[in-house]
C-alpha positions in Angstrom: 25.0 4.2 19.4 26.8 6.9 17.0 24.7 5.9 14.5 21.4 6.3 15.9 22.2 9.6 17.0 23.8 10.8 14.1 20.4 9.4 12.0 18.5 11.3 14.8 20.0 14.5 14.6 19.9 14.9 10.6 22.3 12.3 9.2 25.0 15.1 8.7 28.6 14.1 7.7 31.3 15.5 9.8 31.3 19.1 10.3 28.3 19.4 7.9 26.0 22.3 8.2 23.0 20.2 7.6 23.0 18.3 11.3 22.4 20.2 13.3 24.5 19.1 16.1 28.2 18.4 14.8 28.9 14.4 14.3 31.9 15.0 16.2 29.9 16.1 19.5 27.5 13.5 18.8 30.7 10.7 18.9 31.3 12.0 22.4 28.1 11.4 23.8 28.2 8.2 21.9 31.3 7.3 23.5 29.8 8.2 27.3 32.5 11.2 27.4 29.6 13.5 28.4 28.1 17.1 27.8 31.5 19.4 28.5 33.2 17.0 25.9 30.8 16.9 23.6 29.8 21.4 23.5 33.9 21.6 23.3 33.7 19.6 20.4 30.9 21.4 18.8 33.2 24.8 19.4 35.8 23.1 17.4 33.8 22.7 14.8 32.1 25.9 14.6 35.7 27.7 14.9 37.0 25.5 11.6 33.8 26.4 9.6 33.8 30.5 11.2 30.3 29.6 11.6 27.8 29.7 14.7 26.0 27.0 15.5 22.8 28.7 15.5 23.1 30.1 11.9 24.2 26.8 10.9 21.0 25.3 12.5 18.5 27.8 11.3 20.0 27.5 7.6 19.3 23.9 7.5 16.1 23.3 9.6 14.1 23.4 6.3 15.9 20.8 4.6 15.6 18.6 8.0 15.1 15.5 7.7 11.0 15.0 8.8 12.1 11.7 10.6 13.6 13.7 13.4 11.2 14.7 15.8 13.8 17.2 18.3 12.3 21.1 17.3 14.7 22.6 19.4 17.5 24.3 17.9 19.2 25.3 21.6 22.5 23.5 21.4 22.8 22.8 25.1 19.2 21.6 25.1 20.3 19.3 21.7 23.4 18.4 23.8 21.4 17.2 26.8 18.7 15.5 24.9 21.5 13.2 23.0 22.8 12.6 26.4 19.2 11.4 27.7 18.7 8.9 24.7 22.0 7.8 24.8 21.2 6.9 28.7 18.0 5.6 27.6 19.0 2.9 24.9 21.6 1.4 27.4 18.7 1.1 29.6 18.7 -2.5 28.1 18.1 -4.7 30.5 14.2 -3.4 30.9 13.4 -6.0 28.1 14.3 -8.9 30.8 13.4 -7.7 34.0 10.0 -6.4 32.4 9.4 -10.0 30.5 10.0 -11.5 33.7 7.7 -9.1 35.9 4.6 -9.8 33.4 5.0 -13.7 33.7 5.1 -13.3 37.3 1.9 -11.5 37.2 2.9 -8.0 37.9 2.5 -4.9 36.9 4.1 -3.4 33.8 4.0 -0.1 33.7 2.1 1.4 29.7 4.2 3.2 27.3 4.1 4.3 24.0 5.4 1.8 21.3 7.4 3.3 18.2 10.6 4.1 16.5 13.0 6.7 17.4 13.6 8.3 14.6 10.3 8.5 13.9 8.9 9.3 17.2 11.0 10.0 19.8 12.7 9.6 22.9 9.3 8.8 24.4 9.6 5.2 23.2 12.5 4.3 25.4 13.5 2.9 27.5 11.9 -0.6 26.0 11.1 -3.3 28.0 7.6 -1.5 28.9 3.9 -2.5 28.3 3.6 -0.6 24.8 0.5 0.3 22.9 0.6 1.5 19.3 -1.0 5.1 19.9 -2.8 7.8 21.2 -6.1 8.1 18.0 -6.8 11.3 19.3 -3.1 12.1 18.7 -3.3 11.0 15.2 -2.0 12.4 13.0 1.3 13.4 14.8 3.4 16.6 13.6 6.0 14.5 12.4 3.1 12.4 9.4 1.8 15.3 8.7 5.3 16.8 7.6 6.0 13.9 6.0 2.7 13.2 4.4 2.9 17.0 2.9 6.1 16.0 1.6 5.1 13.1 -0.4 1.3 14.7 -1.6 3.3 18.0 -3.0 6.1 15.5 -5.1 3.0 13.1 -5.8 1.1 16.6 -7.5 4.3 17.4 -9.5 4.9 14.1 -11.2 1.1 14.2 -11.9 1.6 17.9 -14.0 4.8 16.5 -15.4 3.4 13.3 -16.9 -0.6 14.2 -17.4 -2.0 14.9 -20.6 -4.3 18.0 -20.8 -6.3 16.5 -23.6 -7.4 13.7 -20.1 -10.7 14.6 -18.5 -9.3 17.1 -16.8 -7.2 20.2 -18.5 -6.0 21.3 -15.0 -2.2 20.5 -14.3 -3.6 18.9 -11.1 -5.7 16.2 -10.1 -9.2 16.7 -9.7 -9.4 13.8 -7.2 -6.8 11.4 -5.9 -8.0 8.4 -4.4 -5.9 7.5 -1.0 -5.6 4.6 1.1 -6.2 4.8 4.8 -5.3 1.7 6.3 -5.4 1.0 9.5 -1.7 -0.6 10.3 0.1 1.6 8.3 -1.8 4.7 10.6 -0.4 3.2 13.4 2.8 2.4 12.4 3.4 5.9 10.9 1.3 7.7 13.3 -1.0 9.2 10.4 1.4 9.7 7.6 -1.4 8.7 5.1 -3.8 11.6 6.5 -1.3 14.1 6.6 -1.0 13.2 2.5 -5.2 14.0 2.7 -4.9 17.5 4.6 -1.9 18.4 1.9 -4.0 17.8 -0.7 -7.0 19.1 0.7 -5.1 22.2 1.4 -5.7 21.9 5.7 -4.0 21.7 9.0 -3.8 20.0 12.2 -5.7 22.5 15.2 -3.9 20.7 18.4 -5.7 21.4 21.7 -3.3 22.5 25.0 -2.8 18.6 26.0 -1.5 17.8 22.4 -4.5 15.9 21.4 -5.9 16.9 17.7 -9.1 19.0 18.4 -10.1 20.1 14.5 -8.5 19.8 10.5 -9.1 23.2 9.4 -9.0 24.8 5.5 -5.7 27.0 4.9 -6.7 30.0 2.9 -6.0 29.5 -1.3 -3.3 32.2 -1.1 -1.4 30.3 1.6 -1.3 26.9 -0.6 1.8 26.2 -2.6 2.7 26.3 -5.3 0.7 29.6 -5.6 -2.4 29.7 -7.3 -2.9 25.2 -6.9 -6.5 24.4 -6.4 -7.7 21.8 -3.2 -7.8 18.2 -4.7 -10.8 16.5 -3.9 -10.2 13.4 -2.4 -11.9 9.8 -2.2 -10.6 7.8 0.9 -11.1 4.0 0.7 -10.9 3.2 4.4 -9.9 -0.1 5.1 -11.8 -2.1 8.2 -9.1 -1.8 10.9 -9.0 2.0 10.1 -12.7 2.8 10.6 -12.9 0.5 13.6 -10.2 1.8 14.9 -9.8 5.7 14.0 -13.7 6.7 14.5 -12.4 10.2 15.4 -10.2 10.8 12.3 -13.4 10.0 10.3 -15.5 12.6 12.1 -13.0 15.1 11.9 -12.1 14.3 7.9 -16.1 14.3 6.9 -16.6 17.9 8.9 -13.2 18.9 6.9 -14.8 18.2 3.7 -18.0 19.5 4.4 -16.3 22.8 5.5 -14.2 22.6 2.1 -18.0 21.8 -0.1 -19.0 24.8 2.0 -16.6 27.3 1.3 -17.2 30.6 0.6 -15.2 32.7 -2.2 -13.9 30.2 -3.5 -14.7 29.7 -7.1 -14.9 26.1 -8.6 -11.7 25.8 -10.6 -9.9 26.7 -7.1 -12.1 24.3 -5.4 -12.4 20.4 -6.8 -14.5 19.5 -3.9 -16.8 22.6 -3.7 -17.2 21.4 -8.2 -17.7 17.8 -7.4 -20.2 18.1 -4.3 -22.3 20.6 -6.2 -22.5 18.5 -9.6 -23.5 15.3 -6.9 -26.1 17.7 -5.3 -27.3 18.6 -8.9 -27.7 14.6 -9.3 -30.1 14.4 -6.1 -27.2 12.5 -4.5 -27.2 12.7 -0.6 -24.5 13.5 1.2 -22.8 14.7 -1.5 -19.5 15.9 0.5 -18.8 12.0 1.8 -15.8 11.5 0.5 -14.6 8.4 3.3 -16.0 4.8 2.0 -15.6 1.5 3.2 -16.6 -1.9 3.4 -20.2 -2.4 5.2 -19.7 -1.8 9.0 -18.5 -4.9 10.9 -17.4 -6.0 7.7 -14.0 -6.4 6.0 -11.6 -7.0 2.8 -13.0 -6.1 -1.0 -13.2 -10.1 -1.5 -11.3 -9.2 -5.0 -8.2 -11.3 -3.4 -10.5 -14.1 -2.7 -12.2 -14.1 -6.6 -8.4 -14.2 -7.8 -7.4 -16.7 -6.2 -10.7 -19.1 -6.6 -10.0 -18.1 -10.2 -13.9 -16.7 -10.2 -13.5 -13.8 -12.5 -13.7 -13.3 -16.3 -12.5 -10.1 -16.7 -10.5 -6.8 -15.2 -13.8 -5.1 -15.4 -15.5 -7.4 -12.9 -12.9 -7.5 -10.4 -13.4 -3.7 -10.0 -17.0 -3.9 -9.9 -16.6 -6.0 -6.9 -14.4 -3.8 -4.9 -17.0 -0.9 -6.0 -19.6 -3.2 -4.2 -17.7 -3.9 -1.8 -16.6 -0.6 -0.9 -19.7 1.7 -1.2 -20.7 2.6 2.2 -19.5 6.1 3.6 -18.7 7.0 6.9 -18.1 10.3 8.8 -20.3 12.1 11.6 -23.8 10.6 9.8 -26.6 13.0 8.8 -30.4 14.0 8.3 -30.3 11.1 6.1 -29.6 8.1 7.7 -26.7 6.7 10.1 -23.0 6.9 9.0 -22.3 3.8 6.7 -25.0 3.9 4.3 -24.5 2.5 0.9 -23.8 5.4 -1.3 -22.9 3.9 -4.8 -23.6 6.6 -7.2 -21.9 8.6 -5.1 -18.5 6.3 -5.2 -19.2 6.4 -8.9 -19.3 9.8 -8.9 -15.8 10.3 -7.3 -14.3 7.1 -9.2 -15.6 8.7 -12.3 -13.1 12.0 -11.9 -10.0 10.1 -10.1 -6.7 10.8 -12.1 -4.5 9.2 -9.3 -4.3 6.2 -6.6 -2.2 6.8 -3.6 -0.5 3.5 -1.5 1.3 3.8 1.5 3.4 1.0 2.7 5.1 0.8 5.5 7.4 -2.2 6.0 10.7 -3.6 4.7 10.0 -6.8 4.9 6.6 -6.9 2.8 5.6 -5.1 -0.5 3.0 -4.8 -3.3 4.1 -8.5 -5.0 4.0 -10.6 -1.1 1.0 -9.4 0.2 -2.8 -9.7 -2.0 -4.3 -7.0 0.1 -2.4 -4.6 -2.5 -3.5 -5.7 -5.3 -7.4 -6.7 -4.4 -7.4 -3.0 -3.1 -4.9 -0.7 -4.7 -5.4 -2.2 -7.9 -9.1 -2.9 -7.9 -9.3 0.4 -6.9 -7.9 1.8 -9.9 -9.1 -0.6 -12.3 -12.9 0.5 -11.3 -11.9 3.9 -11.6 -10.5 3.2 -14.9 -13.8 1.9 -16.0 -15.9 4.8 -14.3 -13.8 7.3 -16.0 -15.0 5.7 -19.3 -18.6 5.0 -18.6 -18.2 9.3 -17.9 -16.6 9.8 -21.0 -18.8 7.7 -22.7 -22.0 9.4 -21.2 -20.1 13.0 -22.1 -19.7 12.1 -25.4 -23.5 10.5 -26.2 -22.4 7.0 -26.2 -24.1 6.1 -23.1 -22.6 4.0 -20.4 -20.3 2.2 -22.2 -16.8 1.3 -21.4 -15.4 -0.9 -18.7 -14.5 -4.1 -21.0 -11.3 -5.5 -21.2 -10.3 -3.1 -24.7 -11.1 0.2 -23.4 -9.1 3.3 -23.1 -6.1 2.7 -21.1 -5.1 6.1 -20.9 -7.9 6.8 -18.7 -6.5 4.2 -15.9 -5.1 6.4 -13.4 -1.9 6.8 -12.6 -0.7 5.0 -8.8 1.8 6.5 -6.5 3.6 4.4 -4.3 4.8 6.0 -1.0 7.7 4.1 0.9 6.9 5.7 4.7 10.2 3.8 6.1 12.2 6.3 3.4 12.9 9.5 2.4 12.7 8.9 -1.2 9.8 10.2 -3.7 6.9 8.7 -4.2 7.1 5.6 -7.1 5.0 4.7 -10.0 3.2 1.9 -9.6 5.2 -0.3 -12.0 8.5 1.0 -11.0 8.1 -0.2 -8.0 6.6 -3.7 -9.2 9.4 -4.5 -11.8 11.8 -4.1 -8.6 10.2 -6.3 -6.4 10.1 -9.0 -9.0 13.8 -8.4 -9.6 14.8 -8.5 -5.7 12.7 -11.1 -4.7 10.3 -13.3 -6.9 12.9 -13.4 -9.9 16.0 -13.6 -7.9 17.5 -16.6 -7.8 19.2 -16.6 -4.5 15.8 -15.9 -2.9 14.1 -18.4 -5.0 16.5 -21.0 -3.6 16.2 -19.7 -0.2 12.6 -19.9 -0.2 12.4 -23.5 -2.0 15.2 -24.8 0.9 12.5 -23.1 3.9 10.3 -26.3 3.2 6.5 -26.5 3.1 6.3 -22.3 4.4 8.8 -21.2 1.7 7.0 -23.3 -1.1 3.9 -21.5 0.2 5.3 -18.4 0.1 6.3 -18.6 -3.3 2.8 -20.0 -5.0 1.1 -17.1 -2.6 3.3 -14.3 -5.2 2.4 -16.1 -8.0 -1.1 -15.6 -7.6 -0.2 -11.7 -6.2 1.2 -11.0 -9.7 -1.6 -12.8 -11.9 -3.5 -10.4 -9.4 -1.6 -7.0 -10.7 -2.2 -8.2 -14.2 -5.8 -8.6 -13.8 -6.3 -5.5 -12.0 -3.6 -3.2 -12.8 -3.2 -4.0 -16.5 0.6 -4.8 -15.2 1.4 -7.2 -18.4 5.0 -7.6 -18.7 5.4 -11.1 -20.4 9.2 -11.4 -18.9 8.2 -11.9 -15.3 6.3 -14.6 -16.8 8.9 -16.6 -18.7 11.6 -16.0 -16.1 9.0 -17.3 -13.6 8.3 -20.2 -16.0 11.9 -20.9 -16.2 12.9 -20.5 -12.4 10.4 -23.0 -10.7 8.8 -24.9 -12.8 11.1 -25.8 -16.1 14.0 -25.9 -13.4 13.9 -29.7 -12.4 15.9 -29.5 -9.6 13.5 -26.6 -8.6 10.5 -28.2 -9.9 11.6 -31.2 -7.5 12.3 -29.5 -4.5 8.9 -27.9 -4.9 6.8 -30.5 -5.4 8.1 -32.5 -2.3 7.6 -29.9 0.0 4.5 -28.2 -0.6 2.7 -30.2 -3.4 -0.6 -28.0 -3.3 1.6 -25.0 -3.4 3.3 -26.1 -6.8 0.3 -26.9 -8.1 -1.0 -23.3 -7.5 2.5 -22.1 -9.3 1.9 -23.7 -12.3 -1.7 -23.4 -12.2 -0.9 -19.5 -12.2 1.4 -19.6 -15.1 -1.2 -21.6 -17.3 -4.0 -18.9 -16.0 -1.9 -16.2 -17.2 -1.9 -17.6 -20.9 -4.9 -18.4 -20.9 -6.7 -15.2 -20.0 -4.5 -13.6 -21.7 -2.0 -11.7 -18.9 1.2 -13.8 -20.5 0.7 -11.5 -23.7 3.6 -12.9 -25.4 3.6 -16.4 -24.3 4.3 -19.8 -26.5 1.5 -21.1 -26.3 2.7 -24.4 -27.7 6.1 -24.3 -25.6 3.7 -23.5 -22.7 1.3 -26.6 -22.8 3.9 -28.9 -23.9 7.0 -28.1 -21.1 4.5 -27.2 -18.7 2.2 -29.8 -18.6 5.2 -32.1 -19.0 6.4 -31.3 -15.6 2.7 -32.5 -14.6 3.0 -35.8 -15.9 3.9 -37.5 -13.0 1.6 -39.9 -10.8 0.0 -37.3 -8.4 0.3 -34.3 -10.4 -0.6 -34.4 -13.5 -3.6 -36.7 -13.3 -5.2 -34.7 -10.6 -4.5 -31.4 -12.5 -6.4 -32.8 -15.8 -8.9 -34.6 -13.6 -9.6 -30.9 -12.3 -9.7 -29.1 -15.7 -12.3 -31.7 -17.3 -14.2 -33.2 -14.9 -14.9 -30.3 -11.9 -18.7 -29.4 -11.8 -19.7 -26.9 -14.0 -22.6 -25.7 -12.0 -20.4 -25.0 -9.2 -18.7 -22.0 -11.4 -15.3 -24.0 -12.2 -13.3 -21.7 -14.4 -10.7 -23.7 -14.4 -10.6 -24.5 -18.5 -9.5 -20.7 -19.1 -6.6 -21.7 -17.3 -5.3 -23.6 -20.4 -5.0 -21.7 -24.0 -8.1 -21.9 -26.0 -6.9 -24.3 -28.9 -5.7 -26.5 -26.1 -8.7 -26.9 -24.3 -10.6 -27.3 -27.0 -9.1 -30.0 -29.8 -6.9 -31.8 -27.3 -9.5 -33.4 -25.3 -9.5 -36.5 -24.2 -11.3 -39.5 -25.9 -13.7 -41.4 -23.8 -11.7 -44.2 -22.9 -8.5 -41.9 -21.9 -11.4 -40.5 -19.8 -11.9 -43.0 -18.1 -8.5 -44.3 -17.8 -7.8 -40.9 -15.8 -11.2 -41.7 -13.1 -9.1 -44.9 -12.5 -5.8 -43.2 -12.1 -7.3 -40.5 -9.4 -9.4 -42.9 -7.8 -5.7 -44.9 -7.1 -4.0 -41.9 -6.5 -7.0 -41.1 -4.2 -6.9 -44.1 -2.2 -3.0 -43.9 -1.6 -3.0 -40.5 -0.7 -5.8 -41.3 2.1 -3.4 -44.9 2.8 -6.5 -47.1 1.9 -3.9 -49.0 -0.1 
């Protein structure tokens, strides 16, 4: 109980200026001594410091924590509030009496799901029949805050680690490309949009009732740092989002159409007013859409689904597929058609000038390496506006519209911030934060042994990463050869592991391996033995099921049906250790056996 409130009301050690209410009063509440204990306790405390409360409070509401959501700075009112959700999280027993009231078939009264911290007292008591949100609430006071927070640290590490010889000789970014998806929205109440608006340089307009009537510009002399332009931004909208959030979209397409719009605003303080008019000057229409999506009643950028089919041959194509995938804008539609026309140039356009990719994520539980939405979309994303930046340069520089092979420029990949919306940290680089998530989870030992003891799930769980990080390398350019070996080494040249594996989830090992020998091949294991590779690999293949019916599948599979499973294996490999005809034919016999035991004909 302590702790929530103390969390709640700033986190402040004891006697610290920067809660603003005392821990000490808070540990009377906490302990149920009441309101007169816990205001005698705050006098204490301000007596010892030969401080007031309220200067204490007002000299530390800017460094607030944004997860609280009390604005009051009143102490009786702070006092009387702790008391309320104190009385509200022993209301417990709701959770029972309310299961057992739906299950009777009775009515359960609606309520707003969340977290406290994050959103209030409003959420309890629990036991109630939640929803996620209000949309027309969205984004809530509390994302925005937040969301400004993370856009102003995400436009300083850009001017501290950009080049001025890039594209662009501005210390900012012409355009950042964020992620609006549609579970982190609702789990953060907007925190994503609120990063838009920041960098747009705008603010929420809130009708009377609370509800979000209108984003509007903030005038150039009120953005800070002083003199910082408004960042054009692309949003990729997932499916869930623009199903979901229809009146976000209306109101973000009339905020950049107000910003492509604006008057006295010159183009160097103005990224969107510079890229909208250089789209018009292309014959472009709509030129101010800047929210795109997959078609409408559509979903997913189908890059996840070409990784794991192995149906790619290069970086290159995998971000031409989520360009395809993800052309169509949305907003309030226009003169020229309904809202979610295919607008590819347009894309290209914005691709072509993006210097940064924003990601929210919003759980604990799952990050960028458990989960191939990130990479098929977050990394796609990037990769094609890797490749667009050089098919600009290119064009700039009378070479035409080159670039977008696997050797071009890598400088011109932009850079991806990684926003963790259940801290209060900094945004990450993009392979800060994967090298950690390989270390905590894939790479770790203890967790690989957990996850190999789970059975056939755990197994599954485990082949599902592997293909998530062959994923990062293929979009991202995220090569690190280590994760690799100690991959190599932890489930598959491990016998005990390699064992446990295959007898739990035998499709599932299969993938692990599979992954490992994809990687060398296409060229993602940089560093790799390529000898050491085929020979200790393949060895742990050789037994009755596996290892037949993984060569069976690398020289026998169909052709026509697009099989790509040869650049799995290095090149010499697959090309002078071929089987002879009669070892050919010895492994036909060998699957058809295995074939006929595994369906019991036998």
């Amino acid at each position: 109980m302590g702790s929530y409130l103390e969390a709640y009301y700033g986190n402040g050690e004891a006697g610290a200026s920067s809660s603003r209410v005392p821990v000490e009063a808070l540990r009377e509440i906490a302990q149920g001594n009441g309101v007169a204990a816990a205001r005698a306790a705050m006098q204490r405390v301000v007596v010892s410091s030969s401080s007031s409360f309220s200067s204490s409070s007002s000299s530390s509401s800017s460094s607030l924590s944004t997860s609280s959501t009390s604005t009051s700075t009143d102490p009786d009112l702070l006092l009387s509030e702790a008391e309320t959700i104190r009385s509200l999280l022993l209301q417990n027993t709701d959770e029972i009496s309310g299961l057992l009231t739906a299950l009777d078939g009775r009515y359960v009264p609606a309520a707003p799901g969340g977290d406290l911290l994050r959103d209030g007292p409003g959420v309890l008591p629990t036991g109630r029949n939640i929803y996620s949100l209000d949309p027309f609430r969205m984004p809530s006071a509390t994302a925005v805050a937040r969301g400004a927070r993370s856009a102003d640290a995400i436009l300083q590490a850009h001017a501290s680690s950009y080049s001025s010889s890039d594209l662009s000789s501005s210390l900012y970014p012409e355009t950042v490309a964020v992620n609006l998806w549609g579970l982190d929205a609702i789990k953060t109440r907007g925190e994503s949009v609120g990063i838009v608006l920041r960098l747009v340089g705008a603010r929420v307009v809130n009708e009377g009732t609370g509800r979000v009537a209108r984003f509007e510009l903030i005038p150039l002399e009120e953005l800070t740092p002083p003199g910082r332009p408004r960042v054009d931004v692309l949003c990729n909208v997932s499916g869930i989002f623009r199903d979901s959030f229809r009146n976000v979209l209306d109101l973000l397409d009339a905020l950049f159409e107000a910003a492509a719009n604006a008057q006295g605003e010159t183009e160097e303080q103005n990224f969107i007013k510079k890229h909208a008019r250089e789209a018009a000057e292309e014959q472009i229409a709509r030129p101010a859409s800047r929210l795109f999506s997959n078609p409408a009643g559509d979903y997913g950028s189908m890059v996840g689904e070409r990784v794991g089919a192995g149906n790619w041959d290069s970086g290159a194509e995998l971000g031409a597929t989520w360009a395809a995938r993800n052309a169509f804008s949305f907003g309030r539609g226009g003169a020229d058609g309904e809202a979610g026309a295919a607008r590819p140039e347009l894309l290209e356009s914005l691709l072509s000038t993006t210097e940064r990719v924003v990601q929210t994520v919003d759980s604990v539980e799952y990050g960028l390496t458990d989960i191939n939405e990130y990479y098929a979309n977050t990394g796609a994303l990037a990769r094609a506006a890797g490749d667009a930046r050089a098919r600009r340069r290119a064009k700039e520089e009378g070479g035409g519209r080159s670039g977008g092979g696997e050797e071009k420029d890598q400088t011109l990949m932009p850079a991806v911030s990684v926003v963790e919306a259940f801290g209060d940290g900094p945004p990450r680089d993009l392979d800060a934060v994967l090298r950690l998530e390989y270390r905590s989870k894939l790479l770790n030992p203890k967790w690989a042994k957990a996850m190999a003891g789970a059975g056939s799930g755990g197994a599954f769980e485990i082949g599902q990463r592997m293909t998530a990080m062959l994923g990062w390398g293929a979009t991202s350019g995220f090569k690190e050869s280590w994760t690799w070996q100690q991959a190599a080494e932890t489930y598959v040249l491990d016998q005990e592991m390699a064992s446990t594996l295959k007898k739990n989830n035998p499709e599932a090992f299969r993938n692990v391996v599979g992954r490992m020998l994809e990687a060398a091949g296409r060229g993602i294991w940089e560093d790799a033995d390529e000898e050491m590779l085929v020979r200790k690999l393949l060895k742990v293949f050789f037994s009755p099921l596996f290892g037949v019916l993984f060569l069976f599948l690398f020289f026998f599979f169909d052709e026509k049906r697009g099989s790509k499973l040869t650049l799995f294996l290095p090149s010499h490999f697959h090309s002078t250790k071929n089987p002879s005809n009669q070892e050919q034919e010895k492994l036909r016999n060998a699957y058809s056996d295995i074939d006929d035991r595994i369906e019991g004909v036998v």
